[in-house]
C-alpha positions in Angstrom: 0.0 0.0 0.0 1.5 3.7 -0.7 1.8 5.8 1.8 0.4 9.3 0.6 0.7 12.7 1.8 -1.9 14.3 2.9 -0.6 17.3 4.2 3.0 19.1 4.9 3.7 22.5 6.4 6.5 24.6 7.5 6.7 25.8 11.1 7.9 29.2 12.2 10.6 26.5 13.9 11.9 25.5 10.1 10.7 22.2 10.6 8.2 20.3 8.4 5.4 18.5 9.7 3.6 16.0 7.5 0.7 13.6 7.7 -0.4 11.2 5.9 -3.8 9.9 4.5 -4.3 7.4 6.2 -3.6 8.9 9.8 -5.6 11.6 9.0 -8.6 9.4 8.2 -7.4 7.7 12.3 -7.6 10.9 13.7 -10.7 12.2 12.1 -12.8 9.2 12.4 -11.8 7.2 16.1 -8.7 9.5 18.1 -11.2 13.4 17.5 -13.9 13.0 15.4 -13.8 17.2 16.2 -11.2 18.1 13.8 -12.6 16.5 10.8 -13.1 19.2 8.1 -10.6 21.3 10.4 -7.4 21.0 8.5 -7.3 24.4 7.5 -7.6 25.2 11.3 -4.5 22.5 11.4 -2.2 24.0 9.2 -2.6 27.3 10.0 -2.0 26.2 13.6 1.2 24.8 12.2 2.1 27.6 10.2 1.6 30.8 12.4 0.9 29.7 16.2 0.1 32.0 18.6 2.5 30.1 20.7 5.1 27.0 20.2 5.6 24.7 24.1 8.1 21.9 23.9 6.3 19.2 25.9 7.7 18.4 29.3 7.8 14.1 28.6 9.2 14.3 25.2 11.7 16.8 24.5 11.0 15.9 20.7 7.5 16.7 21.5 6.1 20.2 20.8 2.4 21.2 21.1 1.1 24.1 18.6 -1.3 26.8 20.2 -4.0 29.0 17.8 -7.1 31.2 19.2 -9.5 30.3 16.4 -13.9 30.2 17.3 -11.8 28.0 20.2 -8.1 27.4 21.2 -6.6 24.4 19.3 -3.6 22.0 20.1 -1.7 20.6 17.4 1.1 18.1 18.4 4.1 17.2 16.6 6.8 14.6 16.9 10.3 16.8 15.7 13.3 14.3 14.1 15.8 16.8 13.1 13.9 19.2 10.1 11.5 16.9 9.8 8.1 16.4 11.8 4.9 14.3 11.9 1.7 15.1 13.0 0.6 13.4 16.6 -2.9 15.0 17.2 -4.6 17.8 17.5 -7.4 18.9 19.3 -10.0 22.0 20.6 -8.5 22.8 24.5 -10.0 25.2 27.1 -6.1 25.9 28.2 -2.5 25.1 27.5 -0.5 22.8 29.0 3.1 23.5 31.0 6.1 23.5 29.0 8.5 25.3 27.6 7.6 28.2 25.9 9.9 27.5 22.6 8.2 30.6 20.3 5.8 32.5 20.7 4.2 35.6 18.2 
């Protein structure tokens, strides 16, 4: 089976984040059934983030803020330049962490 692209954006951090088909159809349909249709929402998350945390478990792990119509989480799994979507997700507040970037 190929494994197709579905999305790919560059952070404010250089790094691209990717996800595939496939896991987009996981996340959408059993993981947050919320974000489906949302991947403008996603991206732009990605791409301009209000703020950028580095997550205090995984130091490879960084969570995306946005204010939207709600505040949304986007989390990413960084491997040197490269990056692949985790989540992402509506939240009432963000989590601790390191404040990496912020706008």
């Amino acid at each position: 089976m190929k494994i197709e692209t579905y999305f790919s954006v560059k952070t404010p951090l250089s790094i691209e984040v990717r996800t595939t088909v496939q896991y987009w159809e996981y996340l959408v349909t059993f993981k947050h059934p919320v974000i489906k249709n949302k991947e403008g929402i996603i991206k732009a998350a990605l791409q301009t983030p209000d703020e950028i945390r580095q997550s205090k478990m995984d130091k490879d792990v960084f969570l995306y803020y946005k204010q939207f119509d709600k505040l949304y989480c986007v989390v990413a799994k960084h491997t040197g330049m490269e990056g692949f979507l985790i989540t992402a997700y509506p939240t009432d507040k963000v989590k601790e962490g390191d404040v990496i970037w912020a706008r």
